[in-house]
C-alpha positions as CSV (number, residue, x, y, z in Angstrom):
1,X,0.0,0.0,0.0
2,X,1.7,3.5,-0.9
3,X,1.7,6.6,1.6
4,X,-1.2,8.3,-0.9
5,X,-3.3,5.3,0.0
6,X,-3.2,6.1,3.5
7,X,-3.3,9.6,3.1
8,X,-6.4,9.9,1.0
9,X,-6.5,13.3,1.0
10,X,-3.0,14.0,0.2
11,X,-3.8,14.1,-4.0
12,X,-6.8,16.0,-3.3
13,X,-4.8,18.7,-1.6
14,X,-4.5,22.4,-3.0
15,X,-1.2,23.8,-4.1
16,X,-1.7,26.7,-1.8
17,X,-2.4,23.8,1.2
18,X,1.3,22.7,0.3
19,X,2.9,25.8,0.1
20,X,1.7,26.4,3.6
21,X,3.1,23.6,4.7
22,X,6.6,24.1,3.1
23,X,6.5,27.5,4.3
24,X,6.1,26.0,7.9
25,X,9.5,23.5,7.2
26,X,11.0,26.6,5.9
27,X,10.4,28.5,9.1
28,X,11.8,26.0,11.0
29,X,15.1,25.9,9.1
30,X,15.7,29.5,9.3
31,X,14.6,29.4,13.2
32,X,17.4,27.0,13.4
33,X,19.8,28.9,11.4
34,X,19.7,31.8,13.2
35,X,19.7,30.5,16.6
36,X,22.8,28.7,15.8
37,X,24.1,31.6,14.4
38,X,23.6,33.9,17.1
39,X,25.1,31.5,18.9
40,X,27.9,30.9,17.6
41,X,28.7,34.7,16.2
42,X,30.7,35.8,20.0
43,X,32.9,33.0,18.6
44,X,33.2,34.2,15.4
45,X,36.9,35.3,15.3
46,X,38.3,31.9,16.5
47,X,36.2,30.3,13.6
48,X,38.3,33.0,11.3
49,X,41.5,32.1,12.9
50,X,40.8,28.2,12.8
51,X,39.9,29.0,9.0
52,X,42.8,30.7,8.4
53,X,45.6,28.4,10.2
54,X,46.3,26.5,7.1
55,X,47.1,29.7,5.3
56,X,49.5,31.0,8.2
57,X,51.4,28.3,8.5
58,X,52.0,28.5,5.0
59,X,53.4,32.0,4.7
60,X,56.8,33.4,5.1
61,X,57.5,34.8,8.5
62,X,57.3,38.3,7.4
63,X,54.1,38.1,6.0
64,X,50.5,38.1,7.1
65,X,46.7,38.7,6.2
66,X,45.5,42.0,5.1
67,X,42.0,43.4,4.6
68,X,41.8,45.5,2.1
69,X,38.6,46.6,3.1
70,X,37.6,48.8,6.3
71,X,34.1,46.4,6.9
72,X,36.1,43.1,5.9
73,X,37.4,42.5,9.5
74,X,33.8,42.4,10.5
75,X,32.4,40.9,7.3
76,X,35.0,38.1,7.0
77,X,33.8,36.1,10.1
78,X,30.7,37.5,10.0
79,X,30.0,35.2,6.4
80,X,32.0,32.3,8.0
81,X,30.1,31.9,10.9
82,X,26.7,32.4,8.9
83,X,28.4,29.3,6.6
84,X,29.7,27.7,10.0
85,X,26.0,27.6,11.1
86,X,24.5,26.4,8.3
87,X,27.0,23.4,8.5
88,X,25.9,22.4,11.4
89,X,22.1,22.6,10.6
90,X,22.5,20.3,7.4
91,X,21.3,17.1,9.4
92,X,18.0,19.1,10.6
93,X,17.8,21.0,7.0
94,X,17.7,17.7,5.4
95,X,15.5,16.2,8.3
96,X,12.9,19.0,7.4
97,X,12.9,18.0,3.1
98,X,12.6,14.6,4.1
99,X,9.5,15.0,6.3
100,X,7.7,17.2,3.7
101,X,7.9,14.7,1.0
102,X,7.7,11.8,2.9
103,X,3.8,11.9,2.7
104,X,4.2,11.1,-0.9
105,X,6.5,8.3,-0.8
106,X,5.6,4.9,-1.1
107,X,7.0,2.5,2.2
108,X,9.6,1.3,-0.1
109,X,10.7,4.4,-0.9
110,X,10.8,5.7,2.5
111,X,12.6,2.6,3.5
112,X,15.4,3.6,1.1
113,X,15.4,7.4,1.7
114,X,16.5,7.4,4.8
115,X,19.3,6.2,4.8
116,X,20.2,7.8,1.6
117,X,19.7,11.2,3.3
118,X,22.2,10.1,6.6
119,X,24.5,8.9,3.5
120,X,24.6,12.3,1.9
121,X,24.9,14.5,5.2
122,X,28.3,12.1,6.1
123,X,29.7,12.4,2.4
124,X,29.0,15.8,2.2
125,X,31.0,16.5,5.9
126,X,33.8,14.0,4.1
127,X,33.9,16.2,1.4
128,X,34.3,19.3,3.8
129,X,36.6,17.8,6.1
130,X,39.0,16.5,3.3
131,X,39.0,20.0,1.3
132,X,40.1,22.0,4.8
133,X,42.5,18.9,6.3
134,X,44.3,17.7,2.8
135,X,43.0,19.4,-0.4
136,X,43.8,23.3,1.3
137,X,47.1,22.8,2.2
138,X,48.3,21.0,-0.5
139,X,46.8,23.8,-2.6
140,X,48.2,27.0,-0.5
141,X,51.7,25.4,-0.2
142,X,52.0,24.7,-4.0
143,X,50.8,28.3,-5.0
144,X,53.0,29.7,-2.4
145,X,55.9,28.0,-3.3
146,X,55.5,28.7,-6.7
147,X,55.7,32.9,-5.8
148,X,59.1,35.3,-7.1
149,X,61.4,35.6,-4.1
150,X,60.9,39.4,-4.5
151,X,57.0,39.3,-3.7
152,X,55.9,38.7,-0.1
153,X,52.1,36.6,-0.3
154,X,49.8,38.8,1.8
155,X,46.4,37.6,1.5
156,X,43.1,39.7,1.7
157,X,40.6,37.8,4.3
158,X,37.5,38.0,2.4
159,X,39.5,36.8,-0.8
160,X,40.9,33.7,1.4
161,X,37.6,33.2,2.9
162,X,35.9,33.2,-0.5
163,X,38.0,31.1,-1.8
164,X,38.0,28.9,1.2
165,X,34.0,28.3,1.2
166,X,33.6,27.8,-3.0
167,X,36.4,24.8,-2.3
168,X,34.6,23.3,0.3
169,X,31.3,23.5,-1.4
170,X,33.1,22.3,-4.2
171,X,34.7,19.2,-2.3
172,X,31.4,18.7,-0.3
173,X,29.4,18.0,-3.9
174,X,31.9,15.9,-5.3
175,X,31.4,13.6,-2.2
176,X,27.8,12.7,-3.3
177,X,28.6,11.4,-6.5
178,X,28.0,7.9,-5.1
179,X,24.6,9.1,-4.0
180,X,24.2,10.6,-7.1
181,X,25.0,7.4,-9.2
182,X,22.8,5.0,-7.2
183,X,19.8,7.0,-7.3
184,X,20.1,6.8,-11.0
185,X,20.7,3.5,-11.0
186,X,17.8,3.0,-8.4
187,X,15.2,4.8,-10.3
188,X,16.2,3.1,-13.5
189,X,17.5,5.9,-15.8
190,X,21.2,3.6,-15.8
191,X,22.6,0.5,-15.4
192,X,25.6,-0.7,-14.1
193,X,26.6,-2.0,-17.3
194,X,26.1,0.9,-19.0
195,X,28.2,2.9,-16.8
196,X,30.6,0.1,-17.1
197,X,31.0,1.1,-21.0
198,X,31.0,4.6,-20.4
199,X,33.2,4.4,-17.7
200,X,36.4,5.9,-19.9
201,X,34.1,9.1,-20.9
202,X,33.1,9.4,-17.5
203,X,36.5,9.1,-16.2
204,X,37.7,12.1,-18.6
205,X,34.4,14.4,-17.6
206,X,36.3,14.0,-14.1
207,X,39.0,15.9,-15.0
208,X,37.2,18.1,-17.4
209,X,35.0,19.3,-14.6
210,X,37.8,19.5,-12.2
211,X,39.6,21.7,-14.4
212,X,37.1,24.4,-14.3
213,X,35.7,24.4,-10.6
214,X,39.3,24.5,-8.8
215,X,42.2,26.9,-8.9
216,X,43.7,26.7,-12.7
217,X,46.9,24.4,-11.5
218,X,47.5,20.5,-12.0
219,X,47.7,20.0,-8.8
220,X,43.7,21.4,-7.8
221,X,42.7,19.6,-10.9
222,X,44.1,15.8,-9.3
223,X,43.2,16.3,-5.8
224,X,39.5,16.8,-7.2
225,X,39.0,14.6,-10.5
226,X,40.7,11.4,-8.6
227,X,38.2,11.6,-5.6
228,X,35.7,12.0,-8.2
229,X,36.5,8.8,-10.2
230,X,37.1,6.6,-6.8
231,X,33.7,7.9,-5.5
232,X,31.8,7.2,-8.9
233,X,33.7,3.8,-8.8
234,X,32.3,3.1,-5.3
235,X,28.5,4.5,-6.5
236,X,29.1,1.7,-8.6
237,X,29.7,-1.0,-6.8
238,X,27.2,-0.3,-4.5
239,X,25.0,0.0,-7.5
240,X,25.7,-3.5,-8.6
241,X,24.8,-4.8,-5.1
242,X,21.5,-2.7,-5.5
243,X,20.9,-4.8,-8.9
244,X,21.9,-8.2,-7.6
245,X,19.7,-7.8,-4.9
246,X,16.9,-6.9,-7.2
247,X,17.3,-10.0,-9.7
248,X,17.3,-12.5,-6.2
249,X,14.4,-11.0,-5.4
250,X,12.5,-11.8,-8.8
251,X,14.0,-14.8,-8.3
């Protein structure tokens, strides 16, 4: 029996009726938001400083960070810990999607979502945690490296920071590219074997992508398109698990 069958009236529903209730979900998330975020903003300079450590310990002793802007001292952390918060609110921010279409799932689909959903939150934190803890410092040590003896790197703190936050979103998406792939194989638009043969082309659109989401050096480029091809290897596999499954249960 699907959810629509116990919820009658959920197909007879208004548009307006749903809005309302997305509007209540959305509500909720921005409650949640900004209650972390006031929480969170008397800490807002150690966020900055923890942000910025990879940096410093890359640059020469007689350099430092700069604003270049009178607000940016106050508009730096201000946007991290706004980023900072919404971090931490993914697991309810997804908690909230989930129970507004959960109504119009059917059991087996709900069976499935969930732990889809916990699957993406931890991939996407992966993602994070391997931009800031390998992927950054790699990156800053190669372009600093690479600078003329005569110039001193000073870098602007909203530049760093912007950079910074695109990476990690960048990193944090990459990581659900085995979501990504399973749900495709799941709801039937691929198959393993098909992904199989177009595994060469798919392995190139890697490092095609790559190339134009990180910094334009080599070394960005690897550190992105090789996570990339092991995580759509291991959407994959787990794809091919799905479909074996599937066939013993015809079976």
């Amino acid at each position: 029996m699907s959810s629509n069958d116990e919820n009658p009236q959920l197909e007879e529903m208004p548009i307006t009726k749903h809005l309302i209730i997305l509007r209540k979900y959305l509500f909720r998330i921005v409650g949640v938001i900004l209650v972390l975020f006031f929480c969170l903003l008397p800490f807002a300079n150690q966020s900055y400083q923890m942000m910025s450590e990879p940096l410093r310990a890359q640059l020469p002793i007689n350099s430092s960070m700069i604003a270049t802007d009178v607000t940016a001292t106050f508009m730096a952390p201000f946007k991290l810990n706004f980023f900072v918060a919404l971090m931490i609110a993914m697991p309810f921010i997804i908690y909230q999607i989930w129970a507004f279409v959960r109504p119009a799932l059917y059991k087996k689909e709900k069976a499935l979502a969930l732990p889809l959903l916990i699957g993406s939150i931890t991939l996407f934190y992966a993602g994070v945690a391997f931009a800031y803890f390998i992927a950054l410092p790699s990156i800053l040590h190669f372009f600093i490296s690479v600078a003329p003896e005569t110039v001193a790197p000073m870098t602007d703190i909203n530049s760093y920071l912007s950079f910074c936050l695109k990476l990690f979103l960048v990193f944090g998406l990459t990581f659900e590219i085995p979501i990504v792939t399973l749900l495709l194989i799941m709801i039937g638009i691929v198959t393993t074997e098909q992904l199989v043969e177009k595994r060469r082309f798919i392995i190139v659109g890697c490092f095609f992508v790559s190339m134009f989401v990180t910094p334009p050096d080599a070394l960005s480029m690897i550190m992105l398109a090789i996570p990339m091809w092991m995580l759509f290897e291991l959407g994959l596999f787990f794809g091919k698990l799905l479909e074996n499954r599937r066939a013993k249960s015809v079976l």
